[in-house]
N, C-alpha and C positions, 0 to 999 in steps of 0.2 A: 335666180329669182329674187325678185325682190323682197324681203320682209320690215315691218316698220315695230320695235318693238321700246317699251320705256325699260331707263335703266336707273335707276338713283334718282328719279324726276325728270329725266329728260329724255326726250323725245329721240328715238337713233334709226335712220333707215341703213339696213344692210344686205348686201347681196351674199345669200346663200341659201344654200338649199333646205326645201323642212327638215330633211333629218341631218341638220347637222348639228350638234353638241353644242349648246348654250355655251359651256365652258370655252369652244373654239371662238365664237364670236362674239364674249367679252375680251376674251384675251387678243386675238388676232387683228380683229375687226374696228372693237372699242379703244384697244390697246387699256384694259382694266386688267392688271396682273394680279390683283389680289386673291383670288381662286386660283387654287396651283392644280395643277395635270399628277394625281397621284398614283390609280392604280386605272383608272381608265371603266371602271366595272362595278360604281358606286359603291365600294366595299372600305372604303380609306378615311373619305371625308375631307379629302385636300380642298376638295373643291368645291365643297358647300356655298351657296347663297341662298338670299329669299326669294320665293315666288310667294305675292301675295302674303308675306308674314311668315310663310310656310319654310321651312328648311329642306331646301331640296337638292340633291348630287347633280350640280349641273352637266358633268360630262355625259351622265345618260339621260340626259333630258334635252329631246331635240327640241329644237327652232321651234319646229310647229307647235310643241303643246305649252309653249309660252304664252301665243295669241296678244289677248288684250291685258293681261294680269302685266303687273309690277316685277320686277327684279331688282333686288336691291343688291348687291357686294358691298363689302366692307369699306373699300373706297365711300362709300355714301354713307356709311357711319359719321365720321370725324375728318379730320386731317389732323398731319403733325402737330400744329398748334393751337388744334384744338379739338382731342380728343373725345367719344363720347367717352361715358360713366362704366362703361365694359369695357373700353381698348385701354383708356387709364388703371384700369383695374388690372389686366395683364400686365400691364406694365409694372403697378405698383408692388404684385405678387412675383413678380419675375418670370412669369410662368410658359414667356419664350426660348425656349431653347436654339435651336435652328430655327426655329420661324417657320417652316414649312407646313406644319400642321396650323398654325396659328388663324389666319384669316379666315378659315373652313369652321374650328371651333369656337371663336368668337360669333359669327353668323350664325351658326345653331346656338347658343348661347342665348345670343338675341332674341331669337324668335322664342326660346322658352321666357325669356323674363318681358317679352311683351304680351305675350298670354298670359302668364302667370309672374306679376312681380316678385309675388314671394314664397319661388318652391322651398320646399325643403332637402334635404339632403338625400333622399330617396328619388325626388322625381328629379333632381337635377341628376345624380349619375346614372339616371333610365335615359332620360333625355339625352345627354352626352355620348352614352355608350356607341352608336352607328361611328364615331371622329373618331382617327388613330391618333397617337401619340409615339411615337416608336424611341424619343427622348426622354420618355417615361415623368413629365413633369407636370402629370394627369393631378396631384395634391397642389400644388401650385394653382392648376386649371381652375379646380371647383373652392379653393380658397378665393378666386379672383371671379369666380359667380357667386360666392355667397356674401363677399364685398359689397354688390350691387344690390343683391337682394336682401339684404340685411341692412343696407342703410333706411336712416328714417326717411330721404325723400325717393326711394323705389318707385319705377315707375317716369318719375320728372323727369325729361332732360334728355333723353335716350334717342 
């Protein structure tokens, strides 16, 4: 079956089926690696992207309940050389370990400091809490959110 869906602004027609994991046809289909295959059971957070601003576990989130809404991956963040003001900030905090968890909690990340530019420390480790981290470099993480939301132009640029 055919579905037509956006992904980082751009337009992608794919064959598969409604229920098939968002997660499968960024990765497979778009070849967008940045959302990793974690636990398969939305319990990990490997694989977080946006729907619509929204932080959602794409592995259980089929095809179908995409529709017409946005999907954004970290891919649509930055690139290498030119990072946004959250993937610079992991970096600047070091707070990649493996990397495996990284792209899942940058993307929720995201989506809380475009709702809210400037949580505080309580709603950003509520918000973070669904991401694993199993490299345990979870103080590095929320040091490298509160980088972003603690700067004076919060908000800009993102």
């Amino acid at each position: 079956m055919t579905t037509t869906l956006t992904v980082n602004g751009t337009t992608h027609t794919v064959d598969a089926t409604p229920d098939t994991p968002l997660l499968y046809v960024l990765r497979d289909d778009l070849g967008l690696n940045g959302a990793k295959y974690g636990c398969g059971l939305g319990q990990c957070g490997a694989c977080t992207v946006q729907l619509d601003g929204k932080a959602v576990f794409s592995c259980v989130t089929p095809l179908a309940a995409v529709g017409d809404r946005s999907v954004r991956t970290v891919e649509g963040l930055g690139t290498i050389d030119r990072m946004s003001a959250l993937q610079q900030a992991f970096c600047d905090e070091q707070a990649a370990q493996c990397g495996y968890c990284i792209a899942g909690m940058i993307m929720r990340a995201q989506a809380l400091l475009d709702a809210n530019p400037h949580p505080d420390d309580a709603q950003i480790r509520a918000h973070m809490q669904t991401n694993l981290c199993r490299c345990g470099t979870h103080m590095r993480i929320l040091r490298a959110i509160h980088r972003v939301a603690d700067a004076p132009t919060a908000g800009a640029g993102r």
